[in-house]
Each structure stands twice: as structure tokens, then as C-alpha cells.
C-alpha positions in Angstrom: 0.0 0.0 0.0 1.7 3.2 -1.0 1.8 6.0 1.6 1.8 10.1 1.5 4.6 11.7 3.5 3.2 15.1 2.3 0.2 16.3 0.3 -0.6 20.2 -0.3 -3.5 22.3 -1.9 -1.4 24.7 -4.1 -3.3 27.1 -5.1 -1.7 28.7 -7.8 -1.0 28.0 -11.5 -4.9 27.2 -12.0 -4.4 28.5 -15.7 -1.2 28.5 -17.6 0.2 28.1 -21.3 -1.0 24.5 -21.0 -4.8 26.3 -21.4 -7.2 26.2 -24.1 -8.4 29.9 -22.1 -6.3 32.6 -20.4 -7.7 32.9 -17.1 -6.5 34.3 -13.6 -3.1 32.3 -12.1 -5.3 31.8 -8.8 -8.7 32.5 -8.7 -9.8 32.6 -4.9 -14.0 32.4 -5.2 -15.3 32.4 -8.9 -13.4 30.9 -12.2 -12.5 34.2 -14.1 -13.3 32.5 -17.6 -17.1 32.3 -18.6 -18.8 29.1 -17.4 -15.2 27.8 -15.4 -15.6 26.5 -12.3 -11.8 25.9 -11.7 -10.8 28.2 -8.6 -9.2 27.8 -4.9 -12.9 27.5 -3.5 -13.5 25.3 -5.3 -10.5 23.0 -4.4 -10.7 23.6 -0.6 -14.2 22.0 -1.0 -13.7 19.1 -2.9 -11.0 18.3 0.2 -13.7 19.0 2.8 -16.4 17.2 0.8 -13.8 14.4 1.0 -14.3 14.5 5.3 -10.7 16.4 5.4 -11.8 18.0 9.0 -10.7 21.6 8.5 -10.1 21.7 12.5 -7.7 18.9 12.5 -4.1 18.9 14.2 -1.3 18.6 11.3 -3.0 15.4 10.0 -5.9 14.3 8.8 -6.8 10.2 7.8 -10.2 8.8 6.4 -9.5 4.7 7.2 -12.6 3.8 5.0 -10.9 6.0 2.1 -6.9 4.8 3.1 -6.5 9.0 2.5 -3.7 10.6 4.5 -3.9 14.7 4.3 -1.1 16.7 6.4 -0.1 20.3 6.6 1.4 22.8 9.2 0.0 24.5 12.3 2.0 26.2 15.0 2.8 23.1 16.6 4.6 21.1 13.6 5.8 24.6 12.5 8.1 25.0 16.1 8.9 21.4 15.7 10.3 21.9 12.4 12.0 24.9 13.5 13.9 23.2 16.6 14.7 20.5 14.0 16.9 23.5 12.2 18.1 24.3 15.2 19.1 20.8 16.5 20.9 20.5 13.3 22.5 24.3 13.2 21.0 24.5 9.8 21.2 28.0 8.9 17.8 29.0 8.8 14.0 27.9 7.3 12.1 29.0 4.8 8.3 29.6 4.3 6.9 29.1 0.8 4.0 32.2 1.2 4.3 34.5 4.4 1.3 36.1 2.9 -0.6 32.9 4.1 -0.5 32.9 7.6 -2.9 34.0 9.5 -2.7 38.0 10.1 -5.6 38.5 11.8 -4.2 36.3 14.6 -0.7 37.8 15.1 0.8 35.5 12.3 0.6 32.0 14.6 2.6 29.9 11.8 5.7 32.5 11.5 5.1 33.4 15.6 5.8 29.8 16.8 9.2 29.3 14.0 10.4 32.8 15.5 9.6 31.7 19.0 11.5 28.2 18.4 14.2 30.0 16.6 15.4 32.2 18.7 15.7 29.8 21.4 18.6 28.1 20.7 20.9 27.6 22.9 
């Protein structure tokens, strides 16, 4: 039985040169082409219409389905971050700042900070 170590939602590259239609890069709620329905909505509900449980720790698994989702929350983002520091990497990198959650005091780049700059 093969097994995920990773899966992502990227949301990005919706349309591209490989398109019979220009249309926007990442369309958030509505397809930008007439009669589309490719967009990021879109994808974020096929995953919860597949019982990924948005609330979930890192991880989510559906044993009737065998489907094994992960992703990062402050938690697994510190643990990651120690990891760097355990192995006096030089430093981490975060594919889209713009992502976290800036309402909430940015709680994904927070906790790496936090973890960061407590090495010993």
C-alpha cells in the first residue's frame, strides 16, 4: 500500500500556457473564464467534501478511504524549527508569508520565530 509523507493544496497555476483559455493564475472564489468552475474554493471544497476535517491537528486520515492529508500548524511549524536548530541548519524557509494568519498575530511565523530564537 503506497503512503503520502506530504500532500498540499497549491493554489496557484490554475491557468497557464498549458490552457485552451487565459484565465487568472489563482482564482480565490469564482473561475475568471465564462462558465469555469476551476478556482481555490473550489478546491478547498472538494477536500472537505472528502471529510478532510478543517479543525484537525497537522493530519488528517479517512480509514474507509486509506486518504492521509497533512499540513502545518504552530505546533509542527516549532517542531520543524527546533529540528533546524538541533541541526545548526542556517535557517528555514516559508513558501508564502502572505498565508498565515494575520488577523491572529501571524501563529505559523510566531511559533518558528519563537523556536528560533531559542537556541541555545
Amino acid at each position: 500500500m503506497p503512503s503520502n509523507d506530504w500532500i498540499n493544496l497549491i493554489a496557484y497555476d490554475y491557468y497557464g500556457p498549458w490552457s485552451h483559455q487565459t484565465g487568472a493564475n489563482a482564482p480565490l472564489s469564482a473561475d475568471s473564464t465564462p462558465g469555469g468552475n476551476t478556482f481555490i474554493g473550489r478546491s478547498v471544497d472538494n477536500y472537505l467534501d472528502q471529510h478532510v476535517p478543517p479543525e484537525k491537528t497537522p493530519f488528517a486520515y479517512n480509514p474507509s478511504s486509506h486518504t492521509f492529508i497533512s499540513y502545518d500548524d504552530p505546533k509542527s511549524v516549532a517542531l520543524k524549527a527546533a529540528f533546524v536548530n538541533q541541526r545548526h541548519l542556517g535557517g528555514a524557509m516559508f513558501w508564502a508569508l502572505d498565508l498565515d494568519d494575520f488577523k491572529h498575530g501571524y501563529p505559523l511565523l510566531s511559533a518558528a520565530k519563537r523556536a528560533l530564537i531559542s537556541a541555545p
